[in-house]
C-alpha positions in Angstrom: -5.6 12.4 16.7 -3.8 9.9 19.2 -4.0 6.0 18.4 -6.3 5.7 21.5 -8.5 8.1 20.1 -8.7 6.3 16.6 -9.5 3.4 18.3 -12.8 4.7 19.8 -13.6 6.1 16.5 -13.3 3.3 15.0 -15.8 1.2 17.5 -18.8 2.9 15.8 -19.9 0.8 12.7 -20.7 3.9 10.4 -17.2 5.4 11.4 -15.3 2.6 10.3 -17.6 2.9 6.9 -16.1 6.2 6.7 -12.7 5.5 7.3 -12.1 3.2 5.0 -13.9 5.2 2.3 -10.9 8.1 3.2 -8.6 5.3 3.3 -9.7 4.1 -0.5 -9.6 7.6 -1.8 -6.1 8.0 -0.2 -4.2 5.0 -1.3 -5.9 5.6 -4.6 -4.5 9.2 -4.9 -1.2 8.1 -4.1 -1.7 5.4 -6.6 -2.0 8.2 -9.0 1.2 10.4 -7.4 3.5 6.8 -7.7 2.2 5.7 -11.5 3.5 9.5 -12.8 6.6 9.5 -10.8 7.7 5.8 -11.5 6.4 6.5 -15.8 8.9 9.5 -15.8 11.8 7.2 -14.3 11.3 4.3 -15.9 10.3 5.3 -19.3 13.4 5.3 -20.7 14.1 1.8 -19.6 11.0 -0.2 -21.3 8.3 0.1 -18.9 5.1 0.5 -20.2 3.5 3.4 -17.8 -0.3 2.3 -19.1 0.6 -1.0 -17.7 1.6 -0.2 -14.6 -0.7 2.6 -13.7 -3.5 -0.5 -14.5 -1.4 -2.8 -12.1 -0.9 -0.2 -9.3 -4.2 1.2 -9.6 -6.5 -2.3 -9.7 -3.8 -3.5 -7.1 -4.8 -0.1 -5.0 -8.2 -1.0 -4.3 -7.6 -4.4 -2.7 -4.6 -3.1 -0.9 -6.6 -0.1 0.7 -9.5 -2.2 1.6 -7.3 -5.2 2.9 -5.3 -3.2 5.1 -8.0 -1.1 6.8 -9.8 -4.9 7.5 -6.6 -6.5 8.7 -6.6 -2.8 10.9 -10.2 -3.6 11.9 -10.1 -7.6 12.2 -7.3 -6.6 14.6 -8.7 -4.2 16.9 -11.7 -6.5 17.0 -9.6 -8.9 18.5 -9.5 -11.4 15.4 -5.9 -12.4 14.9 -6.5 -15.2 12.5 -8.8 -12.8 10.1 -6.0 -9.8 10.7 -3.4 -12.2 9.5 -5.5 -13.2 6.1 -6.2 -9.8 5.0 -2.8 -8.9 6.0 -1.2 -11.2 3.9 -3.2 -9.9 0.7 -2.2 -6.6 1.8 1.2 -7.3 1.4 0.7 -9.4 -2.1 -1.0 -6.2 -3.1 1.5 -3.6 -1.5 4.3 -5.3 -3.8 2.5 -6.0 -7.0 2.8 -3.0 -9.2 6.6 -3.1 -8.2 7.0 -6.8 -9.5 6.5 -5.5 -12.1 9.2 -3.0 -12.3 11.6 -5.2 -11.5 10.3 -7.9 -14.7 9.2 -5.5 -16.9 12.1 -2.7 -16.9 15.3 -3.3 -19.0 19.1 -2.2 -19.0 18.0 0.0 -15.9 21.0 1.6 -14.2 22.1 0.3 -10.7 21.5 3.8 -9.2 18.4 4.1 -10.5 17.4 0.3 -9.2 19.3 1.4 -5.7 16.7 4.3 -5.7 14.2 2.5 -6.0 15.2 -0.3 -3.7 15.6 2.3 -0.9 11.7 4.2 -1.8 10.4 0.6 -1.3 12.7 0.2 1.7 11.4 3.3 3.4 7.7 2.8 2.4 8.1 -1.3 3.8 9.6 0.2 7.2 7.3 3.3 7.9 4.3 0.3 7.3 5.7 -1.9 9.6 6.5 0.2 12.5 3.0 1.4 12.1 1.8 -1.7 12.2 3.6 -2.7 15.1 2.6 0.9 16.8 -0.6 -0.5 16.3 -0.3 -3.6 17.9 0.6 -2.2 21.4 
C-alpha cells in the first residue's frame, strides 16, 4: 500500500478505528518479541525480566495509541495536537529502556554498545518514517 493510499484509508472514521486496533495488537506483540529477547540478555546482569515486561508492556499501550493519534492529529491538519501525542509517544517509546539502563548492573560495554545501536536503529527507522510522513 503506498502512503497516498493509507492516507485515503485513513479519512473514513471506522478505518481509522481499525487501524489503530492492528496498530495496538502490533506494538503489543512486539512488546512481547523485545521483553523475551532483552530477559535473555540482561538476566545475567540484575534485571528483573517481570519488571520490565510490566514497564514495556503498560508503556505499549499508550505508545501504540499515542502514535497512531499524533499520525491522525497530523493528517488532519492539527499540528499542535500531533506534537502532544507525539511527545508522549516518545516518553513512552523510551520508558521500558530507562529502565535498562537504571536497573541493569556490571553490564559489559559490548553488550551496552548492542544495545545502544538496536535503540539507534529502531530511533532512526521511526524518524524517517515520520518525516516520510510529513511530506
Amino acid at each position: 500500500m503506498r502512503p497516498r493510499d493509507l492516507l485515503h484509508y485513513l479519512e473514513d472514521a471506522e478505518s481509522r478505528r481499525k487501524g489503530v486496533r492492528v496498530w495496538i495488537l502490533l506494538v503489543l506483540a512486539w512488546s512481547l518479541t523485545r521483553s523475551l529477547v532483552v530477559a535473555k540478555v540482561f538476566d545475567a546482569y540484575g534485571l528483573n525480566p517481570r519488571i520490565y515486561f510490566a514497564i514495556d508492556f503498560l508503556s505499549s499501550i499508550p505508545y501504540a495509541y499515542a502514535s497512531a493519534q499524533s499520525l491522525l492529529s497530523y493528517i488532519d491538519k492539527k499540528p499542535n495536537k500531533s506534537i502532544a501525542w507525539g511527545l508522549l509517544t516518545i516518553v513512552m517509546f523510551y520508558l521500558p529502556d530507562l529502565y535498562i539502563v537504571f536497573a541493569a548492573k556490571h553490564v559489559p560495554p559490548t553488550t551496552y554498545l548492542g544495545f545502544v545501536l538496536v535503540l539507534a536503529i529502531f530511533s532512526g527507522l521511526a524518524y524517517s518514517q515520520w518525516k516520510e510522513k510529513r511530506r
